[in-house]
C-alpha angles and dihedrals in degrees: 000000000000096000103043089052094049077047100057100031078058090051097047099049079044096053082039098053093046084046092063100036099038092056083047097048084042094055098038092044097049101041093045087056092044087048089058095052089047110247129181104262087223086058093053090048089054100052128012100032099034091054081044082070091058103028093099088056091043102057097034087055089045086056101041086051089049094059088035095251093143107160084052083053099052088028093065084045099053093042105046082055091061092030087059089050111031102034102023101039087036095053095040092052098047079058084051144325125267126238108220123210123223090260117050082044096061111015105031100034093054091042074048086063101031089059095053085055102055083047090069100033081074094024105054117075092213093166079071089227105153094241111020106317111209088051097054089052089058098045093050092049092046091244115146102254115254134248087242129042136134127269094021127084094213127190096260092047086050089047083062106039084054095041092056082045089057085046098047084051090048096055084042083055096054099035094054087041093052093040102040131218103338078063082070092069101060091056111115094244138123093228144326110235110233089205141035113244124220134338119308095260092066093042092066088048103065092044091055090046091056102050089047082048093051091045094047091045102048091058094049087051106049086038092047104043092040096055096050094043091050104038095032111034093018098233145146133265095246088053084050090046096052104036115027107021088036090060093050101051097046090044078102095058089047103049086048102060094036084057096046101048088052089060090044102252097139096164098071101063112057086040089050097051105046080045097055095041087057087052098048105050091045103029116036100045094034088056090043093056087053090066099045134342114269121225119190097190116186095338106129113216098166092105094050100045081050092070096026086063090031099055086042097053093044093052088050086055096046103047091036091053100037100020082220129079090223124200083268097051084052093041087052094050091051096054088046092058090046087057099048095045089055086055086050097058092048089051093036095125102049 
């Protein structure tokens, strides 16, 4: 057994390291190439480096699709959402505390928790049928299955999720180009690069290099986490996907706001988070069902959409209410994690 563990924690811190660097090769790659064509810096911000925040949990959930691991894939999901918020948000503020603009108060928080919500409308199998439900009813009774049904992120559902993610860019788009630059500052993005670095050449490469680096580490990772939840603390996938892969993958989001609150730039993290969280929810697992149907089976996810609406809708109070996320609101958001981690590890096998 000795062996095989050393193997896979490897594996893991491995999966961990190509995960970082290759969303930060894939962003500053990008960006720098779009730089040189001269393209809008709204329009990089938009696009490449806003997909470069949710780039670890895309391709981690593609990957865990692909071998059929699906509540690691909705689990990573699901729990990058409350790690951003609870952990991240929690941690930064204790540091000190954010200031919150008008409108990420009172437009992207509530589209935050909007698009949470849409999440488990697909995910949650609330007909309480073992494997989908609603699907298996159709297929007894010889019935063609239907474009919706619970407990399965089908084509159609991910064509939609997409498709509100491509709105919600769109008005981005038209509200930075009507305010200007401040509006820049509201984006859901780590940073905007001011220059371009190095030839174009070089460029490519990097961009190259961090998808390779995505792809690599998201299979460590989920290889690594799942064999050492499963063979050494006996638990589920969906256990796996929220707690260990989920930490992985927001581990960027982390490192950048505690970065940044440390220089003083205030102003990125509270923005980054609500931003990945949107693109997450709408983006990673709705590109994920176009490639196959997700089906989520017996895997339970109502604790866990429980806290992931619950810490969105108490940010949204907080910060509508102080315009601020003060030390307390953090505190707050740490304890709830706290509490939410101990109920994991009593439900960890289901």
């Amino acid at each position: 057994m000795t062996a095989p563990l050393v193997l896979n924690v490897a594996f893991l811190l491995a999966g961990l390291i190509l995960l970082y660097f290759g969303g930060d090769f894939l962003v500053s790659g990008a960006s720098g190439i779009a730089r040189r064509l001269n393209i809008p810096v709204i329009v990089i911000g938009l696009t490449v480096v806003a997909f470069g925040t949710s780039a670890p949990e895309l391709f981690v959930s593609l990957i865990s699709a692909w071998k059929g691991l699906m509540p690691v894939s909705v689990g990573n999901v699901v729990g990058s959402n409350i790690i951003n918020v609870a952990l991240v948000l929690g941690l930064v503020s204790l540091v000190r505390p954010l200031p919150v603009t008008r409108k990420i108060a009172l437009i992207d928080t509530p589209i935050m928790i909007a698009s949470a919500l849409v999440l488990a409308l697909v995910v949650i199998n609330f007909d309480g049928g073992p494997e989908g439900g609603a699907a298996d009813a159709g297929s007894a009774s010889g019935a063609a299955a239907p474009y919706w049904q619970y407990g399965v992120i089908t084509t159609i559902e991910g064509l939609v999720m997409v498709g509100l993610l491509v709105a919600y860019l769109y008005f981005l788009y038209r509200n930075a180009s009507k305010s200007g630059a401040e509006a820049l500052e509201e984006i859901p993005i780590d940073e905007i690069p001011v220059e371009p670095s190095g030839a174009m050449p070089l460029l490519f490469f990097k961009v190259i290099a961090g998808v390779a680096g995505l792809a690599l580490g998201g299979q460590l990772l989920v290889d690594g986490a799942s064999w050492i939840a499963e063979n050494i603390f006996g638990a589920s996938q969906r256990f796996i996907g929220v707690t260990v892969v989920a930490f992985g993958t927001s581990l960027p989001e982390l490192v950048t706001s505690l970065v940044a609150i440390v220089r003083g730039e205030t102003d990125i993290s509270l923005g980054n988070v609500v931003g990945s969280n949107i693109f997450n929810s709408l983006l990673v697992l709705g590109a994920t069902s176009l490639l196959r149907n997700i089906e989520i089976g017996s895997s339970d996810f109502r604790l866990d959409f429980l806290f992931m609406v619950s810490v969105s809708v108490l940010l949204f109070v907080i910060t509508a209410w102080k315009r601020k996320l003060p030390r307390w609101g953090g505190a707050s958001f740490f304890v709830i994690y706290i509490v939410y981690f101990v109920i994991l590890l009593q439900t960890r096998t289901i």
